[in-house]
Backbone as JSON, one array per atom type, in Angstrom:
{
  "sequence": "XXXXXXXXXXXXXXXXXXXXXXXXXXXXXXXXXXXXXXXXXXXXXXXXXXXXXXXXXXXXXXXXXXXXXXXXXXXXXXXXXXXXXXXXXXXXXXXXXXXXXXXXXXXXXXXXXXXXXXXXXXXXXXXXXXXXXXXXXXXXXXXXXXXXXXXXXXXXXXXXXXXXXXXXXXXXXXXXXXXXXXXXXXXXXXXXXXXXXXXXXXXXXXXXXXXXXXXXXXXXXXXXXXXXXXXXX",
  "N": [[13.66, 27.15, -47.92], [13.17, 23.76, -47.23], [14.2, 21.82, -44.37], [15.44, 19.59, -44.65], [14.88, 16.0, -43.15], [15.63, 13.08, -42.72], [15.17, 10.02, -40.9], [17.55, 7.87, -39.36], [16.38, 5.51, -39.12], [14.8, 5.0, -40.73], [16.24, 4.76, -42.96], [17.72, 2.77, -42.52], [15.56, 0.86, -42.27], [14.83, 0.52, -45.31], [16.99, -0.43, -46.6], [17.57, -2.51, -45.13], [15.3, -4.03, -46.42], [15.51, -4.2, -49.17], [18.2, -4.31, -49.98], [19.68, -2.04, -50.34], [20.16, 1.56, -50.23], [18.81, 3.29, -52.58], [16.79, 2.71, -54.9], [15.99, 3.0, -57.09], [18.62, 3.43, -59.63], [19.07, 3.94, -61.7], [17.96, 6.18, -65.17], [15.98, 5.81, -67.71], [15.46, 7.97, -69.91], [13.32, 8.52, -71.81], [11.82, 6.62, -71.04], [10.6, 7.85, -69.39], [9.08, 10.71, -66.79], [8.93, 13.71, -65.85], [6.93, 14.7, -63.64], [5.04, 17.32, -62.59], [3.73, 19.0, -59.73], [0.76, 20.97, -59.23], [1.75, 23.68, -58.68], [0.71, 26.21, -58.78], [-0.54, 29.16, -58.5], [-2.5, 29.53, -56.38], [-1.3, 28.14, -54.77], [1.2, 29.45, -54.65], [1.58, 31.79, -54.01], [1.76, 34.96, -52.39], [-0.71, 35.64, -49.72], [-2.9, 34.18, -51.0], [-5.12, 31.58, -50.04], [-4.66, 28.77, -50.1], [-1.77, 29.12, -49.65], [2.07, 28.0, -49.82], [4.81, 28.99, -48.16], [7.31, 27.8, -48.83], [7.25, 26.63, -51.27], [7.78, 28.51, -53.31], [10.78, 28.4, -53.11], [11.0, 26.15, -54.37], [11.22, 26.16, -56.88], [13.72, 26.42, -58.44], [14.74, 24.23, -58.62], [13.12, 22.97, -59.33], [12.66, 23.42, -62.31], [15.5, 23.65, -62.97], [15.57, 20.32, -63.09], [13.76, 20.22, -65.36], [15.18, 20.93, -67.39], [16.91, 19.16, -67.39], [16.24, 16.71, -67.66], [14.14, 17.63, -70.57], [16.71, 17.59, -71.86], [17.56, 15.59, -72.57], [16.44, 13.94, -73.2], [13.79, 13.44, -72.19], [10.14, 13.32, -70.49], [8.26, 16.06, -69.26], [5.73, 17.25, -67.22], [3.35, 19.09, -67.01], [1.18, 19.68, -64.08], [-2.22, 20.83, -62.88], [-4.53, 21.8, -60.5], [-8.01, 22.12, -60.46], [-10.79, 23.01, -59.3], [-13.89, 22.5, -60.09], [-17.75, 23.24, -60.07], [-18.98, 20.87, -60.02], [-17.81, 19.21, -58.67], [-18.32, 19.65, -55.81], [-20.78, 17.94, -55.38], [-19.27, 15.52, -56.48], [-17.91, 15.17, -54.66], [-17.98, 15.58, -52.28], [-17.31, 15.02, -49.69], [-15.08, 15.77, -49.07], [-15.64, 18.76, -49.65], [-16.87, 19.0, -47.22], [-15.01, 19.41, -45.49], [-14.47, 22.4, -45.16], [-15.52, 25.69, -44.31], [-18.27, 27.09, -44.71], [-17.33, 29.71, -46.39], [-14.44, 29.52, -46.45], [-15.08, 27.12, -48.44], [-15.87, 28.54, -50.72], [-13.83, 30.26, -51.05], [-11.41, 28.64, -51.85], [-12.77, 27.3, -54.1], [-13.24, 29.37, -55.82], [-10.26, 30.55, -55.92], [-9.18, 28.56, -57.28], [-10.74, 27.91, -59.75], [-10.76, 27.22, -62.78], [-9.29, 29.54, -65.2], [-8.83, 31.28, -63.48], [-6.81, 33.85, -61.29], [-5.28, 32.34, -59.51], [-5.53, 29.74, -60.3], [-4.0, 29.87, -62.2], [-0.29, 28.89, -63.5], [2.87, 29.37, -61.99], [4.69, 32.07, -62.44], [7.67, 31.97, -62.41], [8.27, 29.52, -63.25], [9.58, 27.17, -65.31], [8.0, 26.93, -68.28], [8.08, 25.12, -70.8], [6.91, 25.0, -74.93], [7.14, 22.57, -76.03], [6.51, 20.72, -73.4], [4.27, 18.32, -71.61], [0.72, 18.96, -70.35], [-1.84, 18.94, -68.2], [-5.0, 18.8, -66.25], [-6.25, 18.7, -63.04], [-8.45, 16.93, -60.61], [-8.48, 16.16, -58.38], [-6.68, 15.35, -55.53], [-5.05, 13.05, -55.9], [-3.48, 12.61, -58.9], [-3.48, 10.68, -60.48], [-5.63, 8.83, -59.46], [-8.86, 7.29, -60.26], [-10.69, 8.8, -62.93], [-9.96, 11.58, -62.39], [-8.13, 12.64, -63.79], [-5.93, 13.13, -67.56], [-3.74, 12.12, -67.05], [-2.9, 9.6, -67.28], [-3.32, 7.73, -69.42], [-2.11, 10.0, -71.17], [0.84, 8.93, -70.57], [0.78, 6.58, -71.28], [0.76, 6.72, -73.85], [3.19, 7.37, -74.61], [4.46, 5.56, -73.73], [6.18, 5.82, -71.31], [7.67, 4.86, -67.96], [8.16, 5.4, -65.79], [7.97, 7.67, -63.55], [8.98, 10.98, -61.9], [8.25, 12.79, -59.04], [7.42, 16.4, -58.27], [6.26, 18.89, -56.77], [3.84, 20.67, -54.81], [1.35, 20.57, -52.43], [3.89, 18.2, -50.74], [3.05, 16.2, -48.77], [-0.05, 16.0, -49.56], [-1.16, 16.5, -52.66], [1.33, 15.51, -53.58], [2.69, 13.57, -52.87], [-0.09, 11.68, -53.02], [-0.2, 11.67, -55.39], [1.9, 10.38, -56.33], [1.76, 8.02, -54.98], [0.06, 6.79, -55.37], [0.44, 6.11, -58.43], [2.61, 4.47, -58.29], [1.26, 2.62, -57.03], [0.07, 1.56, -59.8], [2.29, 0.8, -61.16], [4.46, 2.26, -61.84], [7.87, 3.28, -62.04], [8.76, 5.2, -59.17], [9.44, 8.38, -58.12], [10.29, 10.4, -55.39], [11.26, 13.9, -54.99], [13.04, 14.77, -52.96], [14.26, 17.93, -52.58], [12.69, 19.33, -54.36], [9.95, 19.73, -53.65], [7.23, 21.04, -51.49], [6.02, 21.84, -48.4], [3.46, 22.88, -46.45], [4.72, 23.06, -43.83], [8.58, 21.91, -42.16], [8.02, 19.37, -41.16], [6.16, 17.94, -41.75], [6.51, 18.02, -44.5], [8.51, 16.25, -44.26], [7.79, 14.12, -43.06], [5.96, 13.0, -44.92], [8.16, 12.13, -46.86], [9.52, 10.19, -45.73], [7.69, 8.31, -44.94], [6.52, 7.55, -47.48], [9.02, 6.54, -48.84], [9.65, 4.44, -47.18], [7.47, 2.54, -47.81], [6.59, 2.88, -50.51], [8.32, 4.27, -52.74], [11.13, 5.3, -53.7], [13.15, 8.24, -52.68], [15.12, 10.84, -53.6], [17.41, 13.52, -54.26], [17.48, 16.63, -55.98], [19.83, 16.8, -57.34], [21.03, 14.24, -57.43], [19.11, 13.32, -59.05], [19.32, 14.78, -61.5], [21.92, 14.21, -62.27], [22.03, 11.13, -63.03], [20.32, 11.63, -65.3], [21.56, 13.27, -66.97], [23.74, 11.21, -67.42], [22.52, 9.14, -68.59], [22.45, 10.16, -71.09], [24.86, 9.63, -72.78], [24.8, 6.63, -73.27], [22.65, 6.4, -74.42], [23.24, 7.58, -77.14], [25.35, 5.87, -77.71], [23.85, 3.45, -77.94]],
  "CA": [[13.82, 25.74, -48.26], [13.05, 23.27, -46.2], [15.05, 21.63, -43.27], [14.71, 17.83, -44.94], [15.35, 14.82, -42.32], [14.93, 11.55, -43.32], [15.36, 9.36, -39.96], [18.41, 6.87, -40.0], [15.65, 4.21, -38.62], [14.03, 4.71, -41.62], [17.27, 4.28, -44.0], [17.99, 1.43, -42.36], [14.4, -0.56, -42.75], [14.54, 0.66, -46.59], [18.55, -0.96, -46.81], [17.4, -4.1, -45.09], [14.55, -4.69, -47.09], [16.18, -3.87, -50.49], [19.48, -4.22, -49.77], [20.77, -0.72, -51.02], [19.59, 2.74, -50.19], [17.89, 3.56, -53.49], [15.76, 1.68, -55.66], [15.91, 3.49, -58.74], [20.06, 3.5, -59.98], [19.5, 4.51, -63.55], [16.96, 6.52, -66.03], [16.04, 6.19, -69.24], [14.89, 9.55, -70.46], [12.35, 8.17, -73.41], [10.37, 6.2, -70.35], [11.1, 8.7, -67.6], [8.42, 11.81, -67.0], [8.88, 14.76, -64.81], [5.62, 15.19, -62.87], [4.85, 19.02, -61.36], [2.11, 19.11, -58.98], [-0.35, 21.84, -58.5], [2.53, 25.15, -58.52], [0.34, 27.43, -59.22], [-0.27, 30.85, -57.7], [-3.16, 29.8, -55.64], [-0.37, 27.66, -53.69], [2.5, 29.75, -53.77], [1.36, 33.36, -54.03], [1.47, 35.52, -50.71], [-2.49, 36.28, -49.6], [-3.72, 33.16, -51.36], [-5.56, 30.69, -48.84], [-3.75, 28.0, -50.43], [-0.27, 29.36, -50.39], [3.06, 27.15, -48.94], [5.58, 30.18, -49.4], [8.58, 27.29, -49.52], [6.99, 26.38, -52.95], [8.77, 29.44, -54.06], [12.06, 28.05, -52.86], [11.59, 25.08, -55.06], [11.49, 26.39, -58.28], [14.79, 26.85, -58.88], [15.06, 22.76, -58.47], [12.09, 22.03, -60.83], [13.09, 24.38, -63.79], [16.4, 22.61, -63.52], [15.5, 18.6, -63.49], [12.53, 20.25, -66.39], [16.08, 21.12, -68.71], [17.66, 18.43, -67.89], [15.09, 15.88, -68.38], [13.89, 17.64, -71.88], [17.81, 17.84, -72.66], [17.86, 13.51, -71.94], [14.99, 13.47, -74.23], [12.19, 12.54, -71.32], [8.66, 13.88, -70.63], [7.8, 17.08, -68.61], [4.01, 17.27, -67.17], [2.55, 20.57, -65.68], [-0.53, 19.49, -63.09], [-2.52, 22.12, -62.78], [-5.62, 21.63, -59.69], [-8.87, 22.49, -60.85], [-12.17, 23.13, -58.53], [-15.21, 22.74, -60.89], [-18.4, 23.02, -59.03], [-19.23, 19.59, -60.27], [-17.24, 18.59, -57.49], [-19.38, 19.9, -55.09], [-21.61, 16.59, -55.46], [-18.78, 14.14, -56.78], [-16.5, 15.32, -54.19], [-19.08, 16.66, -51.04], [-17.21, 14.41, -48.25], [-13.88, 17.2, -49.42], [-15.95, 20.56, -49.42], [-17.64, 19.11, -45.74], [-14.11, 19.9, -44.64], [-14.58, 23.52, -45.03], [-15.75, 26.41, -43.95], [-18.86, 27.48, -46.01], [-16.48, 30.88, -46.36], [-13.26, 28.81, -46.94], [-15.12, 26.67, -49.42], [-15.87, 29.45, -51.53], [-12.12, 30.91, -51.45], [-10.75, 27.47, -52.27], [-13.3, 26.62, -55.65], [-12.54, 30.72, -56.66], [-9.59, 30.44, -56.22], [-8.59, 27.39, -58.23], [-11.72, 27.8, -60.88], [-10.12, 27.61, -64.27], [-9.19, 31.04, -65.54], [-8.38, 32.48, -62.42], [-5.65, 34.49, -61.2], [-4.72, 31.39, -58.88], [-5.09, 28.57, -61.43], [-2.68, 29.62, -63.73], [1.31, 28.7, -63.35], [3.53, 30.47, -60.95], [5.26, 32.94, -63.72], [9.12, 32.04, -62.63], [8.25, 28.41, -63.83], [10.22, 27.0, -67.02], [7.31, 26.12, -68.69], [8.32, 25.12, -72.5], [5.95, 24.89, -75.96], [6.81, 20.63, -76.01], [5.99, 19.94, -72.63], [2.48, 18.17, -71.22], [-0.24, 19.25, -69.45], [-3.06, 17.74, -67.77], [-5.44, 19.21, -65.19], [-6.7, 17.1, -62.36], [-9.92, 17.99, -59.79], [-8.6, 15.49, -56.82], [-5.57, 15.28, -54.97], [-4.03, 12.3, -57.23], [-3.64, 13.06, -61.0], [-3.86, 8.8, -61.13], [-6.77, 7.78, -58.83], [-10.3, 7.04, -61.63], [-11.46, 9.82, -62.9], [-9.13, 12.74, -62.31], [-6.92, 13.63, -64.7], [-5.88, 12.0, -68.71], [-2.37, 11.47, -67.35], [-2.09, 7.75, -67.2], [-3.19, 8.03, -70.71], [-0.32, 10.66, -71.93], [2.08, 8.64, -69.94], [0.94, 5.47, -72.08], [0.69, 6.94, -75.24], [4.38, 7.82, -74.86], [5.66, 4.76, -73.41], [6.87, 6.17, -69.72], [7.19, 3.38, -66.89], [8.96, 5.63, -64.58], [7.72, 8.82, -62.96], [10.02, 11.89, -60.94], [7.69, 13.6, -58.58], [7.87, 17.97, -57.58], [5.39, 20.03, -56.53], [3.56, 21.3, -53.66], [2.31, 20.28, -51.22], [4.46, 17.21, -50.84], [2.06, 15.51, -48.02], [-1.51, 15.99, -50.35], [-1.48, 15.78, -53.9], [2.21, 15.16, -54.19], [2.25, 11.89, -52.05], [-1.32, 11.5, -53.18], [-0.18, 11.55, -56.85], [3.2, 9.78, -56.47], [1.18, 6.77, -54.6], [-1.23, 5.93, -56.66], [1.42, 6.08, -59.54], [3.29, 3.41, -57.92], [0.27, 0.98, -57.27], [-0.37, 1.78, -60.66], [3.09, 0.04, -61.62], [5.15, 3.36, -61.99], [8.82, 3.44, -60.76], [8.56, 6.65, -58.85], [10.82, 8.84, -57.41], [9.36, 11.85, -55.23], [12.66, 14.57, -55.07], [13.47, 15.89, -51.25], [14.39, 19.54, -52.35], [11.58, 19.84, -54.97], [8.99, 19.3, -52.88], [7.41, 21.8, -50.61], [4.84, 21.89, -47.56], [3.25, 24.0, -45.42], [5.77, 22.79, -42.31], [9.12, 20.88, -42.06], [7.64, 18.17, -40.24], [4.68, 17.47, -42.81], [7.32, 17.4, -45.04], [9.85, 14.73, -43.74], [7.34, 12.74, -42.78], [5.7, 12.26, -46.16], [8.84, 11.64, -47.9], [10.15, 9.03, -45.08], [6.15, 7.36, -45.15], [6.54, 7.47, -49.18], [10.55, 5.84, -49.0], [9.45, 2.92, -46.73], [6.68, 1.44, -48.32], [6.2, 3.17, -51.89], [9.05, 4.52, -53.88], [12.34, 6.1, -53.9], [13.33, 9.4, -52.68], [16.29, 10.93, -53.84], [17.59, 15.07, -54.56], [17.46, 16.65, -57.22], [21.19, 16.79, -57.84], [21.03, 13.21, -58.05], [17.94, 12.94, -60.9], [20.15, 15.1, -63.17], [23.31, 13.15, -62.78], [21.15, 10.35, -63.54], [19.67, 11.73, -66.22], [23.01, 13.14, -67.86], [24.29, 9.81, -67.55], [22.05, 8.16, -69.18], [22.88, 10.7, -72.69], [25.51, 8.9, -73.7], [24.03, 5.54, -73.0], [21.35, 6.32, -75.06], [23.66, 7.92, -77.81], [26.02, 5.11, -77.98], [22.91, 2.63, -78.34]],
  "C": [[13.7, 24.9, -47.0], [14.39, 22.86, -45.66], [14.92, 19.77, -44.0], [15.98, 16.88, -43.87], [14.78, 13.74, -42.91], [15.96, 10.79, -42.17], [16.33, 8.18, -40.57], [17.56, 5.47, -39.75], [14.84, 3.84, -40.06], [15.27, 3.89, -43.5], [17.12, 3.08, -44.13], [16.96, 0.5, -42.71], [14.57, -0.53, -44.48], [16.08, -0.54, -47.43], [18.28, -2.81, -46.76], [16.57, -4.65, -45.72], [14.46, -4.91, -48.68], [17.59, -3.99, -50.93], [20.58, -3.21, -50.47], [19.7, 0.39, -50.64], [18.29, 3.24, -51.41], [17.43, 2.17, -54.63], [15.95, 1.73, -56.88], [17.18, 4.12, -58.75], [20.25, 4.1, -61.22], [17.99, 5.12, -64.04], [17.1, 5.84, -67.3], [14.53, 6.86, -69.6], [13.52, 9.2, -71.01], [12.0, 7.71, -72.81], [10.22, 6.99, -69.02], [10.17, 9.9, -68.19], [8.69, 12.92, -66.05], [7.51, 15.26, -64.51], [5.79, 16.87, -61.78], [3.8, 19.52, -60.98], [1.55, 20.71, -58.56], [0.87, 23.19, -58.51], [1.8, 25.89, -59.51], [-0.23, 28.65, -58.14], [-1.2, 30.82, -56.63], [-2.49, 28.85, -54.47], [0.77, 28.28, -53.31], [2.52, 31.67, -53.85], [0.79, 33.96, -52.85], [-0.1, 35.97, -50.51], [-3.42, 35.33, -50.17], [-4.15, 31.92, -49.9], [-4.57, 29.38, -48.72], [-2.33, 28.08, -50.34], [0.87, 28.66, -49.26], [4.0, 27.86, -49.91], [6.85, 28.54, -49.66], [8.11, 26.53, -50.69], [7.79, 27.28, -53.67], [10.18, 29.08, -53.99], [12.5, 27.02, -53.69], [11.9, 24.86, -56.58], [12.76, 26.64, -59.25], [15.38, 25.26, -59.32], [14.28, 21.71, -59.4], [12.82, 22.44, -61.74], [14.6, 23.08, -64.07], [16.89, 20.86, -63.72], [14.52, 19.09, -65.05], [13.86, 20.2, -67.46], [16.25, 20.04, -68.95], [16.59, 16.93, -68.54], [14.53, 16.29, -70.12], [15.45, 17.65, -72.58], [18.12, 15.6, -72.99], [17.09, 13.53, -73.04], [13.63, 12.76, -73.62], [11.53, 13.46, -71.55], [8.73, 14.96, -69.68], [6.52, 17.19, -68.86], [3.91, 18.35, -66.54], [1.35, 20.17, -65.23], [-1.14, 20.42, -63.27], [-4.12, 21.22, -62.09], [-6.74, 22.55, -60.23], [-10.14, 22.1, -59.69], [-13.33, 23.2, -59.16], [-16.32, 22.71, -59.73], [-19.21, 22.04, -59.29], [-18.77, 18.66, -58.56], [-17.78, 18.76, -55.8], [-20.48, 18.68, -54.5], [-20.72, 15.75, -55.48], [-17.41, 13.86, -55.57], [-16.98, 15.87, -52.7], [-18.02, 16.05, -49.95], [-15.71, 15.64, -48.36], [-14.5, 18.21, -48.69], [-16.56, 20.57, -47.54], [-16.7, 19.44, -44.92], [-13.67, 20.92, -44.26], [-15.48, 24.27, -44.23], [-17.11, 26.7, -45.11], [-17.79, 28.81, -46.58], [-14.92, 30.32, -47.57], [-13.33, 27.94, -48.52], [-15.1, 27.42, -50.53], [-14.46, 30.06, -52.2], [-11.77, 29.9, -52.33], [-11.25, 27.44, -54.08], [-12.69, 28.13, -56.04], [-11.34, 30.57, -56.74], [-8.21, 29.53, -57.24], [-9.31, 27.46, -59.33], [-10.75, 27.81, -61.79], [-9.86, 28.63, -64.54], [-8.63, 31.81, -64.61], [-6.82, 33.07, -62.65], [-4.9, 32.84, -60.3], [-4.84, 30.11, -59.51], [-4.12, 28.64, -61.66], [-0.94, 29.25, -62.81], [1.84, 29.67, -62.58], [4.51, 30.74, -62.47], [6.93, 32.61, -63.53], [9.12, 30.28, -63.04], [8.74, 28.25, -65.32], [9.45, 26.38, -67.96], [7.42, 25.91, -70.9], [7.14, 24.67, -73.34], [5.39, 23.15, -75.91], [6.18, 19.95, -74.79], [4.28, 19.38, -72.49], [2.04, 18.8, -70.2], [-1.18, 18.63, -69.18], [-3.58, 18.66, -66.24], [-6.14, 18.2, -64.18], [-7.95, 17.89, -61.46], [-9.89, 16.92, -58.87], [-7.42, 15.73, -56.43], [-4.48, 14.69, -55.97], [-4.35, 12.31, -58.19], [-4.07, 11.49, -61.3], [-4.87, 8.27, -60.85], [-8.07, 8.15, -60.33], [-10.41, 8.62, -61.94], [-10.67, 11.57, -62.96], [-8.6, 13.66, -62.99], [-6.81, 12.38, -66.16], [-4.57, 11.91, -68.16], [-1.87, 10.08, -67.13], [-2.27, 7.51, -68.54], [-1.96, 8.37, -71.38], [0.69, 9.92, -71.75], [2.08, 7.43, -70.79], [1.32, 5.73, -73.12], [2.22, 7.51, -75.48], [5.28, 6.72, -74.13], [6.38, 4.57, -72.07], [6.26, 5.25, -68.63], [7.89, 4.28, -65.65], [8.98, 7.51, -64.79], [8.66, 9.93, -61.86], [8.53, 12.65, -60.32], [7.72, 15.23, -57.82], [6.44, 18.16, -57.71], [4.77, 20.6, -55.24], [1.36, 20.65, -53.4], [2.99, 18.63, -50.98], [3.51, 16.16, -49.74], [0.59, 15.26, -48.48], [-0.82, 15.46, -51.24], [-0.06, 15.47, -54.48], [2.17, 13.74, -53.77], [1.37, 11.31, -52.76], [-0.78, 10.66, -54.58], [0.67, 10.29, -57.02], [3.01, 7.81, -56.06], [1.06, 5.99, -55.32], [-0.54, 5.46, -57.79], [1.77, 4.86, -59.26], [2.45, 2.33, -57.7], [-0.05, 0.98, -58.78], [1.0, 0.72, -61.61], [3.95, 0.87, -62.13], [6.05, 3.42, -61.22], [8.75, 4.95, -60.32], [9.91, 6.8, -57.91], [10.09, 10.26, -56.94], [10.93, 12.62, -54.91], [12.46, 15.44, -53.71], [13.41, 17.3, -51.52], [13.35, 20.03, -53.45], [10.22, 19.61, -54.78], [8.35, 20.25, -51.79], [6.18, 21.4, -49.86], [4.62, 22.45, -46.65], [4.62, 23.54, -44.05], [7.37, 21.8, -42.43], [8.5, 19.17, -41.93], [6.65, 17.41, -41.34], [5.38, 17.2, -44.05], [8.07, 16.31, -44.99], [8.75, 13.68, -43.59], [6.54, 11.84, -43.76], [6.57, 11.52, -47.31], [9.62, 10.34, -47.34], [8.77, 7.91, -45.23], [6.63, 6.44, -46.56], [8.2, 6.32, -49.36], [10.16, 4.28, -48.24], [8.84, 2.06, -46.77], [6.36, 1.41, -49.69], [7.22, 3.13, -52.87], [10.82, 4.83, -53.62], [12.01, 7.72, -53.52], [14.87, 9.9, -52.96], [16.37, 12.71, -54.15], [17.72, 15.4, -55.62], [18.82, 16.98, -57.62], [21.69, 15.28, -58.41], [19.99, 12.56, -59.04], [18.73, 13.34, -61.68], [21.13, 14.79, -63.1], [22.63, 12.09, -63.46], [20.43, 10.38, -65.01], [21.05, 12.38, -67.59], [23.91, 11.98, -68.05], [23.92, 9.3, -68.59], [21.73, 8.96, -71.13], [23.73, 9.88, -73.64], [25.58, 7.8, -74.02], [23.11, 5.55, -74.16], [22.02, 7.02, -76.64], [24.48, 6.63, -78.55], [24.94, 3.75, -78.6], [22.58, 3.01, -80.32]]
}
């Protein structure tokens, strides 16, 4: 698990310019989604090119915002990164960042079907939840993915972000979301990336100009809260 820092220089600009630590004080479940980026095996499985082993560390932190969130009555999304070789052309200024060698690993290893597509197997993945595959970094930017769609067609104004790696397509995703008009929330301990450092510094970037960051001990208070709120209504 990571080492998470979040600089008090950075508290402080987020305090003075908001005048409170967090942004986002309350859920409600029925517009709230749980986003889970890219955990699949060709990121967190030992010998994969792709793999950031503290992805494995975080699963214990998704699974349990995924209960509590479907126990609230919100949304759960599984990402899932896809390499078509469409992308090859719609996507060349990417693959020029490879290796011819590397490129090859990367599209095999993500192709659809593979062994490194699919879901990391200790994931809580239930029958109700969504899915949505994406073939860029952010599930939101044109083109990508149907989840700004799903997320309409159900109403959700306010996004939780996990997955891996928290500096690419979690950031990436969690961004775009938020210019998009999505309260977001990316979660410190469900979040993983190749390094400390690449970590902290996407979730302090992401806190001082984009969204909310908060742990995942405090989403599912938040989200058990807001049961009887939504019962009593």
């Amino acid at each position: 698990m990571h080492k998470i820092e979040i600089p008090d220089h950075v508290k402080e600009r987020v305090i003075t310019r908001q005048g409170k630590l967090h942004a986002i004080e309350s859920l409600e479940p029925e517009k709230t989604a749980l986003i889970v980026v890219d955990m699949q095996n060709y990121f967190m499985a030992e010998g994969q090119m792709g793999c950031c082993a503290d992805a494995r560390d975080i699963v214990p932190n998704v699974n349990c915002i995924a209960g509590a969130m479907r126990d609230a009555g919100g949304h759960v999304v599984w990402i899932q990164n896809d390499a078509p070789e469409e992308t090859l052309e719609s996507w060349a200024n990417l693959h020029a960042m490879y290796s011819d060698e590397n490129r090859k690993t990367r599209m095999a290893g993500l192709a659809s079907g593979s062994e490194g597509y699919a879901l990391w197997g200790d994931l809580d993945v239930r029958p109700e939840d969504m899915h949505t595959v994406k073939t860029r970094y952010s599930a939101f930017i044109r083109g990508a993915s149907d989840i700004e769609s799903q997320l309409q067609e159900r109403g959700v104004d306010t996004i939780i972000v996990t997955g891996v790696a928290t500096n690419v397509c979690c950031e990436s995703t969690a961004r775009d979301a938020m210019m998009l008009g999505y309260r977001t929330i990316m979660v410190a301990d469900a979040n993983a990336a190749p390094t400390d450092a690449e970590h902290n510094a996407a979730l302090a970037g992401f806190m001082l100009f984009f969204g909310d960051v908060q742990y995942s001990d405090e989403v599912i208070e938040k989200l058990q809260k807001s049961v009887p709120l939504a019962q009593a209504s």
